[in-house]
C-alpha positions in Angstrom: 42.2 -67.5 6.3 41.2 -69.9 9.3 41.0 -66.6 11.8 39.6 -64.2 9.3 36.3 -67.3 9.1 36.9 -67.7 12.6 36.4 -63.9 13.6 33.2 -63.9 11.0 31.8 -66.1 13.4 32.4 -64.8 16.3 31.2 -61.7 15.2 27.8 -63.3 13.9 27.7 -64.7 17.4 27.9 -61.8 19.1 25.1 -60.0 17.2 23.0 -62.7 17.7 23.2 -62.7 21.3 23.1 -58.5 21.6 20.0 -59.1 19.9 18.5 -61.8 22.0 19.8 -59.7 25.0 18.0 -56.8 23.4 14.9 -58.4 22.9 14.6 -60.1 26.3 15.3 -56.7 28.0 12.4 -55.4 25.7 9.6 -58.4 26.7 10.4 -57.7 30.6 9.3 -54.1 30.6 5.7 -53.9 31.8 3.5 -51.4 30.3 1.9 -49.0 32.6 -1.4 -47.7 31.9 -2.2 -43.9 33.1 -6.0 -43.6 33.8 -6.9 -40.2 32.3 -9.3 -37.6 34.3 -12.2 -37.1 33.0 -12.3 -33.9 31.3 -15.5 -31.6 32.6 -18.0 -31.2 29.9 -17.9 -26.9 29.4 -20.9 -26.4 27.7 -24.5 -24.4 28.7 -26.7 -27.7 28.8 -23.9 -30.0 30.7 -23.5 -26.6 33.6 -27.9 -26.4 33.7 -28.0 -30.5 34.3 -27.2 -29.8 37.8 -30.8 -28.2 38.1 -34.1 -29.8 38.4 -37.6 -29.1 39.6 -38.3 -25.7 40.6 -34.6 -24.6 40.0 -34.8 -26.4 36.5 -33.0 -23.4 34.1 -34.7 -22.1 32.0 -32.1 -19.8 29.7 -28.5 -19.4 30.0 -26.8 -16.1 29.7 -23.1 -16.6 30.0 -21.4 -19.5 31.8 -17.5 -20.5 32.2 -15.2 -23.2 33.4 -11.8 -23.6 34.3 -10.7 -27.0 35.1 -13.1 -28.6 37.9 -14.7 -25.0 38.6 -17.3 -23.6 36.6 -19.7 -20.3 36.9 -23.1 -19.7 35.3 -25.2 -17.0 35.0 -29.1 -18.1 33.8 -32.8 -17.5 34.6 -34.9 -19.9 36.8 -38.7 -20.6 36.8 -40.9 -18.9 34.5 -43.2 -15.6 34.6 -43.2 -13.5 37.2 -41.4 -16.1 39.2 -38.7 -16.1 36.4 -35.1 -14.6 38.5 -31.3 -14.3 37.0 -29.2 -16.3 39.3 -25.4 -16.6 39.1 -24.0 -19.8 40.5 -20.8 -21.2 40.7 -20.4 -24.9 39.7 -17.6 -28.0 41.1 -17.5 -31.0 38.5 -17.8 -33.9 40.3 -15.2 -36.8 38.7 -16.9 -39.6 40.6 -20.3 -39.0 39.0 -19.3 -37.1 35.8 -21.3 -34.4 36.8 -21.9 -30.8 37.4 -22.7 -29.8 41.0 -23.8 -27.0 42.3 -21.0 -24.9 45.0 -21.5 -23.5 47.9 -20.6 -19.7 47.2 -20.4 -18.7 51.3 -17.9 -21.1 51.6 -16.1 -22.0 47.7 -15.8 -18.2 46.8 -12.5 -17.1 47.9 -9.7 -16.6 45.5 -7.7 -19.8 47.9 -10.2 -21.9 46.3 -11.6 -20.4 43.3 -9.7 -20.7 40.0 -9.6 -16.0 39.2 -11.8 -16.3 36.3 -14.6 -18.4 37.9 -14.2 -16.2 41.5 -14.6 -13.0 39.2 -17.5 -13.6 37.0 -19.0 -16.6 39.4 -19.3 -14.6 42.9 -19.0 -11.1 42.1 -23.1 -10.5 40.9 -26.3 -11.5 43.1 
């Protein structure tokens, strides 16, 4: 009976120390944290806050985004001065904003995600 209670405790023992073993292992691992992008805001107000002043938009007809890229076609300045323009957009992570593209040099299908080089630099 003396190495049945022995082997009792030895087993207890051994738990115990897989579970402190466990439990160290556990406390050392460092949590990493994973900084999220900033998603772009896809909506016609966020895409016409890249305008001001005389280029302030006025009315948005159809706009588009795909990731960082964005197109939007709206009218600028009001009466007979009021034109359509189609513009294509870059979302600019550092400042959470919209910015306007250059469409000479951004619309090639290299740079431009198809949907946004399609309906972005395709019109006037």
């Amino acid at each position: 009976m003396c190495s049945t209670a022995g082997m009792k405790w030895f087993r207890v023992l051994a738990s115990v120390l897989v579970l402190v073993a466990l439990s160290l292992s556990v406390a050392k691992i460092t949590p990493s944290v994973a900084v999220a992008p900033l998603s772009a805001p896809c909506n016609a107000s966020a895409l016409a806050a890249a305008y001001h002043g005389i280029d302030e938009v006025k009315s948005v007809d159809s706009f588009g985004c795909v990731g960082h890229w964005a197109y939007l076609w709206a009218n600028i300045g009001s009466g007979v001065h009021e034109i359509g323009v189609t513009d294509v957009l870059y979302f600019n992570s550092a400042t959470a904003s919209w910015e306007n593209a250059s469409r000479l040099k951004d619309c090639n299908p290299q740079t431009l995600p198809h949907y946004v080089e399609f309906w972005g630099c395709n019109s006037n």
